[in-house]
N, C-alpha and C positions, 0 to 999 in steps of 0.2 A: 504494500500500500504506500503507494508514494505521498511525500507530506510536503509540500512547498510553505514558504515564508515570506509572507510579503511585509516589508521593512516600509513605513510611512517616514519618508524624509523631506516631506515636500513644506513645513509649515517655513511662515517665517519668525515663530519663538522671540515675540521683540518684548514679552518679560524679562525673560531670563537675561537679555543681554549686561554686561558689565561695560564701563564705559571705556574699558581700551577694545574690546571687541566689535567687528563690525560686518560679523556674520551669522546666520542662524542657530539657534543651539546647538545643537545635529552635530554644527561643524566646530566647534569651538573646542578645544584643544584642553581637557583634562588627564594631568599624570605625562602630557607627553602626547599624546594620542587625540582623537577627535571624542567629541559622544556617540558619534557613527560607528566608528572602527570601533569602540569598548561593546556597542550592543551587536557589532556584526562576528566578533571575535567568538560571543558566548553561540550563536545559532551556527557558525558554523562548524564549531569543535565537536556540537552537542552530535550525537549518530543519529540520534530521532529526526534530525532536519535534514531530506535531503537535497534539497533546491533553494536558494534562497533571490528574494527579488525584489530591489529596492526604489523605491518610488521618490524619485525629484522634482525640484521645482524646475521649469525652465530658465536658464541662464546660470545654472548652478555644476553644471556638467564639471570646470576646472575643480571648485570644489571638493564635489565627489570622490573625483581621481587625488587629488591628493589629500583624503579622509581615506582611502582604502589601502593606500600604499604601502603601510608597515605589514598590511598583513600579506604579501607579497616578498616580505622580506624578513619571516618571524618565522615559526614551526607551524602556522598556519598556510602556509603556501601554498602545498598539496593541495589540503581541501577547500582552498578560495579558487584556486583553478578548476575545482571538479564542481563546488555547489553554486560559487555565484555566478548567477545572472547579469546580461547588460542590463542598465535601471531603466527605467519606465519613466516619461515626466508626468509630471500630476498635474490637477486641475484645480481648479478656483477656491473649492473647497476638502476637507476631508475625506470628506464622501467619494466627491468627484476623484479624487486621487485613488483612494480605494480600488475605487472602479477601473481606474487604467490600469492600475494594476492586475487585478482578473481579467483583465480583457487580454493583456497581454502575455498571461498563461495560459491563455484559451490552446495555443498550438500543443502544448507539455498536456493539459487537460490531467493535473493530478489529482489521487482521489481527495486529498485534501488539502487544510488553508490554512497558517496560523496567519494573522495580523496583527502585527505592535509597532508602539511608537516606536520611533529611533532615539526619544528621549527619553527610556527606559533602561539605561545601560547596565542596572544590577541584574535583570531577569537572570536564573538560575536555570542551569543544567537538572534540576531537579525537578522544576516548575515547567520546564520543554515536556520532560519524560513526561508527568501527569499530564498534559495536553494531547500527547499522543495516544494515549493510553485510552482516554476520555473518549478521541473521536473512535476504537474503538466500536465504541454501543448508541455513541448521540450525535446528532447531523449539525448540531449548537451547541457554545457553551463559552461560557467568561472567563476569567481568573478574577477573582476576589478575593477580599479579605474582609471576614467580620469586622462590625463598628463596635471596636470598644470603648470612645468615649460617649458620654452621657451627652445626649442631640436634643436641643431646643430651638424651638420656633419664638422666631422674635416678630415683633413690627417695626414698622419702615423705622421707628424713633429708639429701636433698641431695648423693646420691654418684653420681656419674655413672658408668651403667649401658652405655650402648651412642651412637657416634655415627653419627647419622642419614645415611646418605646423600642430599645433599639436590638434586640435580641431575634429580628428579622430582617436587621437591613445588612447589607456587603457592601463594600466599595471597588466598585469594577477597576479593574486594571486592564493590559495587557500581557501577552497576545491574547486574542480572542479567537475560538478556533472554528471551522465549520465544514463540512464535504462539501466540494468544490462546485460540483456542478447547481447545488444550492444556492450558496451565495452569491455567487453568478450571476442565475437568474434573480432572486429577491434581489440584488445591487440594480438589475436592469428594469426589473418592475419600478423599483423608489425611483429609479432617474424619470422613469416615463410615466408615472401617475401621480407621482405626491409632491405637493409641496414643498412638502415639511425636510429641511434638512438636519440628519440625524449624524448625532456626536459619537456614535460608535455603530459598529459594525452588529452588535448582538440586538441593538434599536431598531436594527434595518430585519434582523431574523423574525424578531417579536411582531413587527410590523405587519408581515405576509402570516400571523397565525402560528409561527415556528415556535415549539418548547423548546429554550435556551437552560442550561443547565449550570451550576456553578461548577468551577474546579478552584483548591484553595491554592491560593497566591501566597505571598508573603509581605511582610510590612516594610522590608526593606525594597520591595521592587520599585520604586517611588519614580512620580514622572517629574525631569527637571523641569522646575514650570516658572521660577523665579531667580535673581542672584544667589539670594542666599541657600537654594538646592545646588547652584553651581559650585557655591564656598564646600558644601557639606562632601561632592561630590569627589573636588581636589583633593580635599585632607583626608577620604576614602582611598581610591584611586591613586592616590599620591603618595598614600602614607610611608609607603618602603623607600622610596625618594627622600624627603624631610624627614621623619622622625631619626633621631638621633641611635643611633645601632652602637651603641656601649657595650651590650653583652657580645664578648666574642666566643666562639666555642671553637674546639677542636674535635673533630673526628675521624675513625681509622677504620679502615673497610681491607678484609682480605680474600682473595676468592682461587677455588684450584677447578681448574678442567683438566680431564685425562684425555689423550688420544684416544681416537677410532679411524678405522678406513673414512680419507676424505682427500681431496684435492688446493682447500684452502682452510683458514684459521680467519677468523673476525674476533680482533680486539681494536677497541679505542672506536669502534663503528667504521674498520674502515677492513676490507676484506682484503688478506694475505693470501699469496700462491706459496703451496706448502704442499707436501707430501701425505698429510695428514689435515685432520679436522678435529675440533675440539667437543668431544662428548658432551648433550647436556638438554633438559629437559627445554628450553628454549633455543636462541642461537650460541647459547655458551661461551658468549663474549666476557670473557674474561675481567676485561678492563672496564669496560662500562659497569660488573657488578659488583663490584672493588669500590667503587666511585659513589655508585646508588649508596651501598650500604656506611660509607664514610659519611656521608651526608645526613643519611637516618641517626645513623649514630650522632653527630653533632646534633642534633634536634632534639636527639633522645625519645624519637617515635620507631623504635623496633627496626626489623633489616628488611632484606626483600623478600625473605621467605615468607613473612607478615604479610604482608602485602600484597604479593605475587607467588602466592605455595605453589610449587612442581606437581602437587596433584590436583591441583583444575588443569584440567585440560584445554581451555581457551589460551594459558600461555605457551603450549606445546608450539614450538618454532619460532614463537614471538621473536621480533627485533627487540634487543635490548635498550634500544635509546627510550623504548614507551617506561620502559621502569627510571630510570634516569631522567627524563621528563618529568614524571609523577613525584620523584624525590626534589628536585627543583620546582615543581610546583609548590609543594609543601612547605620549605622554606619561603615564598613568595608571598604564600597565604597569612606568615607570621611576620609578614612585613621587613623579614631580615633578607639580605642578599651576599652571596656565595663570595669570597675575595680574591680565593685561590684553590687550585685542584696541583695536587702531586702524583703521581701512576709510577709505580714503576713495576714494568714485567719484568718475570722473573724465570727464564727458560735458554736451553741453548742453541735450539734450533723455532723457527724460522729469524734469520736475522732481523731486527725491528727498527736500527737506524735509519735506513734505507725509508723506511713507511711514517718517521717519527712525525713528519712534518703537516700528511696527512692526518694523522693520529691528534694534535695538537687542534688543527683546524676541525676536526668534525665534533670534537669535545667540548670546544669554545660555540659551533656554532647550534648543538645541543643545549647548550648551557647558559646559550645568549651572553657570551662572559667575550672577552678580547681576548686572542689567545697569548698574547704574554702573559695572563692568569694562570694560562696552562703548562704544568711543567710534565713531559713524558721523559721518563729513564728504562734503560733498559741493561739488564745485568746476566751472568749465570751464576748457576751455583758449584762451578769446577767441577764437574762431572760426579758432583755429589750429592745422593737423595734422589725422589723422584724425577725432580729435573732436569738433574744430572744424565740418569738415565734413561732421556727423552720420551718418559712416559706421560706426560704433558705440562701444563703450563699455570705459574702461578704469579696472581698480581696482589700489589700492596698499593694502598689510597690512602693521602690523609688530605683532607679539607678543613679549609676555617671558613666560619659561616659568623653574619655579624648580624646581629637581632636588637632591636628594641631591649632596654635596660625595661624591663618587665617585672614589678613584681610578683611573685608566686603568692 
C-alpha cells in the first residue's frame, strides 16, 4: 500500500517572521537548516512514507532548492533521491494548495495521503507509524491531542461566559491522513460546490459526510505560528550547537571476527580485496562495531548486542554503518557531539594502509564529523594469538563524546 506525503509549503507565515528574516517560515533557517528540511528530514527517514511531495508558493522555486540541499548532502541522500518528488506550486489558498497537490499525484495514484504543514518540524517517527497504521481500517483521520487546559468562553469585553467542558475536545494537528482516491474527489467537490473555504483537510472529509477519526498526536508536534515558537524552536533544534558540552566522556569498544571462505573483508565501511571474508551475523565489519560500541559505552547506554542482538534476524547481513548511525544518533538526541574517533585494526593480513585513507573518509562521512577527527591505525600482533595466526581480525575504538554538564 503505497502512502504518499504531501508537505504544505506554500503559506506566506508573516507571524512568525523575526525582523532580520525576510522569508517565509518554511524557509527560515533553524539549528543551521530550514523548517522545511527539519520537517522533510523526519518523513523521509521514517519507512512508513514512501513518496513525498511538496507544495510551493510561486516565485519561491530558488528557495526551495536551497531549503532541500543538506539533505542531499547528509545520510539522507539515498532516500531524498528515491522518495522526493518535484514540488507542486500552490494556490491562493490552503485549500487550493492542497488541491494541487493531489492533483499532481493523480499520475502515482497512491493508495494513500498524509498532509502536514511544513511548519510542523517536530512531527515524530512514531506519530508517521500510527498514521499508517490508522489508514489501515479508516478512509479519514487527524492527529490530535486532548485539551488539557480548562477552556472558557468569554465576551467581546473579556468576561467569562461559560466553562467548557473539555474532556471531548482535541486539538487537531498535522498530518492529517486519508485514501487517496477520497480526498481527491471531496478536494474536487469543495473547489466546485462550496463556498466555504476550509482550514484543514479533515473539514473538507466531514464536509462530503466522511467519518474522520482521531489518531493521538503529541504536544510537542507544535505549529510554528509566531516569533516566539521560532525562539522555542532554535534553542530545540539548536541545542547540541549552544548549550555548553562540559561533561566529557571516554569510551572503548572492542570487537573480533574470525575468517571464512570469502573474496573481501569490510572494515571502516569501506570493502577490502582479500582472500578471505570476515565471519558474522551481519557484514562483520569489524571496525564500524568497535566504534558503535565505544560510543554506547561513553553514553553508558549498553553495546550493540543491546540494540542490535544477532538473533533477530532483520540484522542478518545488515550494513554496519545502520548501527553506527543509531549510536550517533543517540548521542545527538542528548545534545552532546562526538570530538574524536581512534580504530585501530589489529591483524596481519589484509594490509590496511593502502585503504587507511578511504577508511578515514567513510567514518567521518558516517559520523558527519571532518575527518581529521578520524584517526585509523593499523598494527599486528607478531604472529602471535589468533591474529597472529590469521585466523581473523581484531579492532580497538576509543571515542570522546562531549554532553551537556547535566545533572543526574
Amino acid at each position: 500500500m503505497t502512502c504518499a506525503a504531501i508537505i504544505v509549503a506554500a503559506g506566506a507565515g508573516n507571524r512568525a517572521k523575526r525582523s532580520s528574516d525576510i522569508v517565509a517560515k518554511q524557509y527560515i533557517k533553524i539549528a543551521g537548516k530550514s523548517v522545511l528540511c527539519h520537517t522533510l528530514a523526519t518523513f523521509l527517514d521514517c519507512p512508513e512514507i514512501d513518496l513525498v511531495k511538496v507544495v510551493i508558493a510561486r516565485g519561491d522555486e530558488a528557495l526551495y532548492e536551497d531549503a532541500i540541499r543538506p539533505l542531499f548532502s547528509s545520510d539522507l541522500e539515498e532516500k531524498a533521491k528515491a522518495k522526493l518528488l518535484l514540488p507542486v506550486t500552490g494556490g491562493e489558498t490552503r485549500q487550493a494548495s492542497v488541491r494541487n497537490g493531489l492533483e499532481d499525484l493523480e499520475a502515482i495514484r497512491p493508495q494513500t495521503v498524509l498532509i502536514h504543514d511544513a511548519a510542523r518540524p517536530f512531527v515524530t517517527a512514531d506519530i508517521l507509524k500510527r498514521c499508517r497504521n490508522a489508514l489501515k481500517n479508516d478512509k479519514a483521520f487527524l492527529v490530535a491531542t486532548p485539551v488539557t487546559d480548562t477552556i472558557k468562553r468569554v465576551s467581546s469585553d473579556r468576561v467569562i461566559e461559560e466553562t467548557i467542558d473539555r474532556t471531548t475536545l482535541w486539538a487537531a494537528q498535522t498530518p492529517q491522513g486519508f485514501d487517496y482516491a477520497f480526498i481527491l474527489n471531496a478536494h474536487r467537490k469543495a473547489a466546485a460546490e462550496s463556498a466555504q473555504t476550509f482550514t484543514d483537510d479533515a473539514a473538507v472529509a466531514e464536509w462530503v459526510g466522511q467519518q474522520v477519526r482521531i489518531v493521538e498526536g503529541a504536544p510537542t508536534n507544535i505549529k510554528l505560528t509566531n516569533r516566539g515558537d521560532l525562539d522555542m524552536a532554535e534553542q530545540s533544534l539548536g541545542g547540541a550547537r549552544t548549550a555548553p558540552l562540559s561533561d566529557i566522556r571516554m569510551g572503548t569498544g572492542y570487537d573480533v571476527h574470525a575468517f571464512e571462505d570469502g573474496d573481501a573483508v569490510i572494515i571502516g565501511g569501506v570493502s577490502i580485496p582479500h582472500d578471505r571474508k570476515l565471519k558474522g551475523h551481519s557484514d562483520a565489519d569489524v571496525g564500524l562495531h568497535a566504534i558503535t560500541d565505544a560510543i554506547l559505552g561513553a553514553i553508558a547506554d549498553g553495546d550493540i548486542g543491546t540494540h542490535f542482538p544477532p538473533s533477530d534476524p532483520q540484522w542478518k547481513g545488515a550494513a554496519s554503518d545502520l548501527f553506527l548511525k543509531d549510536a550517533v544518533r543517540r548521542v545527538t538526541e542528548r545534545a552532546g557531539r562526538i570530538s574524536n574517533i581512534d580504530l585501530t585494526i589489529i591483524c596481519e593480513a589484509p594490509k590496511i594502509g593502502p585503504h587507511r585513507p578511504a577508511i578515514r573518509a567513510r567514518i567521518a562521512e558516517i559520523c558527519d564529523l571532518s575527518v581529521g577527527r578520524i584517526s585509523v591505525k593499523a598494527t599486528t600482533s607478531e604472529q602471535l594469538g589468533f591474529t597472529g595466526r590469521r585466523e581473523g581480525i581484531a579492532a580497538l575504538a576509543s571515542v570522546c563524546v562531549q554532553l551537556p554538564d547535566i545533572e543526574d
